[in-house]
C-alpha positions in Angstrom: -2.6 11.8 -6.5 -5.8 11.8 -5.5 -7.2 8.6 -6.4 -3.6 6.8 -4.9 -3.7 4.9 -1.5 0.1 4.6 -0.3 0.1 1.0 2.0 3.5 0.2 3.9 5.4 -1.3 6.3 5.2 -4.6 5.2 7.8 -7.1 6.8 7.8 -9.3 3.6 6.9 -9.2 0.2 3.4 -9.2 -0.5 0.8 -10.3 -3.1 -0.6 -8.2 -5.3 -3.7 -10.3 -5.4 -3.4 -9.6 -0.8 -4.2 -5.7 -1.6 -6.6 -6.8 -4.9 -8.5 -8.7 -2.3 -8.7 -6.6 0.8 -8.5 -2.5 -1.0 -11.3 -3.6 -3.4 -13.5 -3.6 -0.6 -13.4 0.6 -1.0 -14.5 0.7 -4.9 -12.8 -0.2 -8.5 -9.2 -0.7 -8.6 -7.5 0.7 -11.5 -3.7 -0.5 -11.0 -1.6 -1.6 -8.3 2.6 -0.8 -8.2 4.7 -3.4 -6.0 8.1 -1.9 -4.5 10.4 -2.2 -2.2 12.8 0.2 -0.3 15.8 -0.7 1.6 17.9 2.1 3.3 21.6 2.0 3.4 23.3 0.0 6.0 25.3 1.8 8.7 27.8 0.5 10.7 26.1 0.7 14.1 23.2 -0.9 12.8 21.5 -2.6 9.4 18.6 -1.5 8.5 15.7 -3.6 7.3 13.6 -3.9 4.0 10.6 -1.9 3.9 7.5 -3.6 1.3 4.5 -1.2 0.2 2.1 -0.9 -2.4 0.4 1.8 -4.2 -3.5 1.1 -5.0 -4.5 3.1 -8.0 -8.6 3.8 -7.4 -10.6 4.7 -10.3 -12.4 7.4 -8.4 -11.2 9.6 -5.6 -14.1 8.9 -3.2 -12.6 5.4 -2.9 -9.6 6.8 -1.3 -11.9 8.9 1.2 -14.1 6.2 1.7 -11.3 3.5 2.7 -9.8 5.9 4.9 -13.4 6.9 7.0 -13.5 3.3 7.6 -12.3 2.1 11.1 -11.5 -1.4 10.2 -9.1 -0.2 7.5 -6.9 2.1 10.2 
């Protein structure tokens, strides 16, 4: 749990090679899992789909690191 960056709120689908790119910047990238969540539809209004990723670091001081960054927030 540690080691896992949660990145969301993504309009469209995005490339897993897009967060192998830019989240590599923090340190070594063990895995990345691609999903997608899309909330019931009411009838006063539909609701949208919601894109994320979870980035898998190899060490925990990745995580840390990405997150004391200011260009990353």
């Amino acid at each position: 749990k540690e080691k896992t960056l949660y990145v969301v709120h993504f309009d469209q689908p995005i490339e897993e090679s897009f967060l192998q790119r830019n989240f590599s910047l923090a340190g070594t990238i063990k895995k990345i899992h691609m999903g997608k969540f899309k909330p019931r539809a009411s009838k006063k209004k539909s609701k949208r789909t919601v894109y994320f990723g979870l980035v898998v670091y190899k060490d925990a001081r990745s995580v840390e690191a990405i997150l004391g960054d200011s260009k990353f927030l």
